[in-house]
MARBA-3410 file (N, C-alpha, C, O; in Angstrom, 1 decimal):
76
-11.7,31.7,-33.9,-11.3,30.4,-33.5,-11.8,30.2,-32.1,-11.7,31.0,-31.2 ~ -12.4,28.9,-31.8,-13.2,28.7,-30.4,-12.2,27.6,-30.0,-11.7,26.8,-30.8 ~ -12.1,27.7,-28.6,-11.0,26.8,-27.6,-11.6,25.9,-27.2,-12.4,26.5,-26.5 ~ -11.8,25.0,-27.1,-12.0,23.8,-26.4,-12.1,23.9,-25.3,-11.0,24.2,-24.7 ~ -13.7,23.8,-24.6,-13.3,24.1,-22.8,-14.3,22.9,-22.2,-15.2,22.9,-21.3
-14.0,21.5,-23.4,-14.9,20.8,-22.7,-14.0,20.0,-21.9,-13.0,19.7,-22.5 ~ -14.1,19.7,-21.0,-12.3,18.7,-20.3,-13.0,17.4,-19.7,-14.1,17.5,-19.0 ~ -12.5,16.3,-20.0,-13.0,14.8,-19.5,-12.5,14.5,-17.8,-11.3,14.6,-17.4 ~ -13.3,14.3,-17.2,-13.0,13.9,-15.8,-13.4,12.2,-16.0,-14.3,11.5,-16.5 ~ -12.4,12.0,-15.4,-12.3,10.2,-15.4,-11.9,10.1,-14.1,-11.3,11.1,-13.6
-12.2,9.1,-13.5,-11.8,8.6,-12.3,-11.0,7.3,-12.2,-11.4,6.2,-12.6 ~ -9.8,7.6,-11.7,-8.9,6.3,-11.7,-9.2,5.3,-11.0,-9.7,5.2,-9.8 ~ -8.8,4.3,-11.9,-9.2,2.8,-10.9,-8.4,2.7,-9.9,-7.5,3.4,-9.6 ~ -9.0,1.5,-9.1,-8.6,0.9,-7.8,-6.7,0.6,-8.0,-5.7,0.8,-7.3 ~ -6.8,0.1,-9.0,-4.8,-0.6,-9.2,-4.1,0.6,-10.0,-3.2,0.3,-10.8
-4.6,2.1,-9.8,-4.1,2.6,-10.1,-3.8,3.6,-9.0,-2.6,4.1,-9.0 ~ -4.7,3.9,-8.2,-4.7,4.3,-6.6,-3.7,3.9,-6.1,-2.8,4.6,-5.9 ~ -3.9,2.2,-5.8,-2.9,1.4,-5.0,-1.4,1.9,-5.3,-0.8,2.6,-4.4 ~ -0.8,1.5,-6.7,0.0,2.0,-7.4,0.9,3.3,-7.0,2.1,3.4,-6.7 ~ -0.2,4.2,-7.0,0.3,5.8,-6.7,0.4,6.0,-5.3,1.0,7.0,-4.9
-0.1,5.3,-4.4,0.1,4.8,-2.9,1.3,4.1,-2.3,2.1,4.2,-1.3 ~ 1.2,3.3,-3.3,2.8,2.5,-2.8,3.9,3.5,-3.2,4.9,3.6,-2.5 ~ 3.7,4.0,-4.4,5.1,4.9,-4.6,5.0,6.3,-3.9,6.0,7.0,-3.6 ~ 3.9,6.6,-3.6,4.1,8.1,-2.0,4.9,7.4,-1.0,6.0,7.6,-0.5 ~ 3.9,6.2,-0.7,4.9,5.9,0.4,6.6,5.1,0.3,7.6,5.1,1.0
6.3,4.7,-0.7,8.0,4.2,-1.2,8.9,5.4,-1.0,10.0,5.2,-0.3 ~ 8.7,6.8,-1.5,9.2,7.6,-2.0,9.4,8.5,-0.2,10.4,9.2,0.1 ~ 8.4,8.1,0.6,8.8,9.1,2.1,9.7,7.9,3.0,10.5,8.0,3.9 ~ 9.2,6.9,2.3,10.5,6.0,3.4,11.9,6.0,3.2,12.8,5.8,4.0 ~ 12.1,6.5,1.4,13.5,6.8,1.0,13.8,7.8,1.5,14.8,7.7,2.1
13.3,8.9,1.5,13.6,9.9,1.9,14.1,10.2,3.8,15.0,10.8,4.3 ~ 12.8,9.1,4.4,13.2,8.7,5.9,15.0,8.0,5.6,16.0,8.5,6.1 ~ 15.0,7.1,5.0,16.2,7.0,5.1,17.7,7.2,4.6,18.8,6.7,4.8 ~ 16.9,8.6,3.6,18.3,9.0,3.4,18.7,10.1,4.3,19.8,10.7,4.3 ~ 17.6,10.4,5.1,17.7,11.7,6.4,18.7,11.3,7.7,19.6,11.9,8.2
18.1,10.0,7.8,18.6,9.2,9.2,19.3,8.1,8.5,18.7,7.1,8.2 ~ 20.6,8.3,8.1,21.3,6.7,7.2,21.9,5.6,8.5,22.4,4.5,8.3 ~ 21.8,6.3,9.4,22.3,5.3,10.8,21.6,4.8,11.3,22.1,3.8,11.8 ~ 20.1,5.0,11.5,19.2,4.1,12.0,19.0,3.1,11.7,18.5,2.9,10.6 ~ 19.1,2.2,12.5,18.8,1.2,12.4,17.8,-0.1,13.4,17.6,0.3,14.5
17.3,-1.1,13.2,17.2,-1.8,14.2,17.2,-2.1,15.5,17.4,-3.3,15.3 ~ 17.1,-2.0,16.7,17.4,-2.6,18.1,18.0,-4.4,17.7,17.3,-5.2,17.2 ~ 19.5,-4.6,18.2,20.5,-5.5,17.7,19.8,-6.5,18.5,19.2,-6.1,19.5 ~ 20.0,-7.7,18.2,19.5,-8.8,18.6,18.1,-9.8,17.8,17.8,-10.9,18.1 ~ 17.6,-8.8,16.8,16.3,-9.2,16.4,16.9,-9.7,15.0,17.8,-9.3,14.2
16.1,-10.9,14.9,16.1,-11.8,13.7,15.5,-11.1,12.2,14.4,-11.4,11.7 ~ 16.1,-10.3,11.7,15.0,-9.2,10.9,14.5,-10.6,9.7,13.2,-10.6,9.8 ~ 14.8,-11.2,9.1,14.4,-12.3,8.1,13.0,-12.2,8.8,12.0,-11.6,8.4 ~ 13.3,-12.9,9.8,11.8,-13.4,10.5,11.0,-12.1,10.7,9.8,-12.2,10.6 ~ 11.3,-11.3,11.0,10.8,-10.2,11.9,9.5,-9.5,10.1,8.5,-8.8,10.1
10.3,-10.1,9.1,9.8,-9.2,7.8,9.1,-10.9,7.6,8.0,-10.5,7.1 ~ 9.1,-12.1,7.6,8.3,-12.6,7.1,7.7,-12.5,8.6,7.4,-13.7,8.4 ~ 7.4,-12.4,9.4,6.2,-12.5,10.0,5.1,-11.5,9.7,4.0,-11.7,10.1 ~ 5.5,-10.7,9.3,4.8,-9.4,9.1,3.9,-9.5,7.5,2.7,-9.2,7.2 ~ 5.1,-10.2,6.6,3.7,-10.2,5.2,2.7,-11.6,5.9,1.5,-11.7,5.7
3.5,-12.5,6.8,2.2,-13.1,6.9,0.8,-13.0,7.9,-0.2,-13.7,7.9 ~ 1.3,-11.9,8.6,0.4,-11.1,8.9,-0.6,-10.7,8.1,-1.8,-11.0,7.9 ~ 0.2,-9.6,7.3,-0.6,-9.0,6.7,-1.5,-9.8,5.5,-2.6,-9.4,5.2 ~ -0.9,-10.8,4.8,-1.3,-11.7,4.1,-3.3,-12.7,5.1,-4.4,-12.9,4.7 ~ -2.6,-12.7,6.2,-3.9,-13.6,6.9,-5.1,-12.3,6.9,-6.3,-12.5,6.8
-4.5,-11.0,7.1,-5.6,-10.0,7.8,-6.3,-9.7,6.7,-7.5,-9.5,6.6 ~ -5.3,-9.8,5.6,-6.3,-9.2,4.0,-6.9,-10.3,3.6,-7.7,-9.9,2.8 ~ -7.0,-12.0,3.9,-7.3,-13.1,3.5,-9.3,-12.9,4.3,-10.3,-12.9,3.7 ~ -9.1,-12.7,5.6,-9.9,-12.8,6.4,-10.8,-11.7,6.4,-11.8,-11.7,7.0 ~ -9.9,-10.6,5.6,-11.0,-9.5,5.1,-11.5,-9.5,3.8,-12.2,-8.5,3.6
-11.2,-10.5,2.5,-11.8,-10.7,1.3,-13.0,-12.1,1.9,-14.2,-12.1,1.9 ~ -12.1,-13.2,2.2,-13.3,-13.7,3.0,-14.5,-13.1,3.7,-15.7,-13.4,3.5 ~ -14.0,-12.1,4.5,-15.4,-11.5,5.2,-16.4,-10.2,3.9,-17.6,-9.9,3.9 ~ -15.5,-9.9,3.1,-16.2,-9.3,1.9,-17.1,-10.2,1.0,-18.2,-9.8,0.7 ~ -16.8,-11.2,0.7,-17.3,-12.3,0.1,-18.5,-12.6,0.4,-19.5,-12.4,-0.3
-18.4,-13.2,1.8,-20.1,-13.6,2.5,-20.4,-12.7,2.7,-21.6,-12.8,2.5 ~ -20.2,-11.6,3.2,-21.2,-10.1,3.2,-22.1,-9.9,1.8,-23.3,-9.9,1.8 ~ -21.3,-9.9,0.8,-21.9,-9.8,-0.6,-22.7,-10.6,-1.3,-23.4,-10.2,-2.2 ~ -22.6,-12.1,-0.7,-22.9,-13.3,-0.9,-24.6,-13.1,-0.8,-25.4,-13.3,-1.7 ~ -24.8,-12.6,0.4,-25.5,-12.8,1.8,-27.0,-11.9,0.9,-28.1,-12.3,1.0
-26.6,-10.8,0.4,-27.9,-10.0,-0.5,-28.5,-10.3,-1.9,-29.5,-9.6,-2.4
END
């Protein structure tokens, strides 16, 4: 009886990376906060705003980096 030693190497996609990215990090921030359950904030800060300013941050920086991927690619 001969064993099978041929093994498939596949390489995972991009939204599957992401994916397994977000839940490492999902998974150390829970952990950050079940370590430190008191931490919090510096009082006075508007957090609503403080969290949408931030995706829209991040929303313009990734907008202005598919844009600049675009015409790079365009461009050959």
């Amino acid at each position: 009886m001969q064993k099978n030693t041929n093994k498939i190497k596949t390489k995972d996609c991009k939204v599957c990376r992401y994916i397994r990215q977000f839940l490492i990090l999902a998974a150390v921030l829970l952990v950050l906060m079940w370590s430190q359950p008191d931490w919090r904030l510096p009082p006075g800060l508007d957090y609503a705003t403080l969290v949408g300013d931030l995706f829209l941050w991040a929303f313009l920086a990734m907008l202005a980096f598919k844009a600049w991927q675009h015409y790079k690619d365009r461009d050959r």
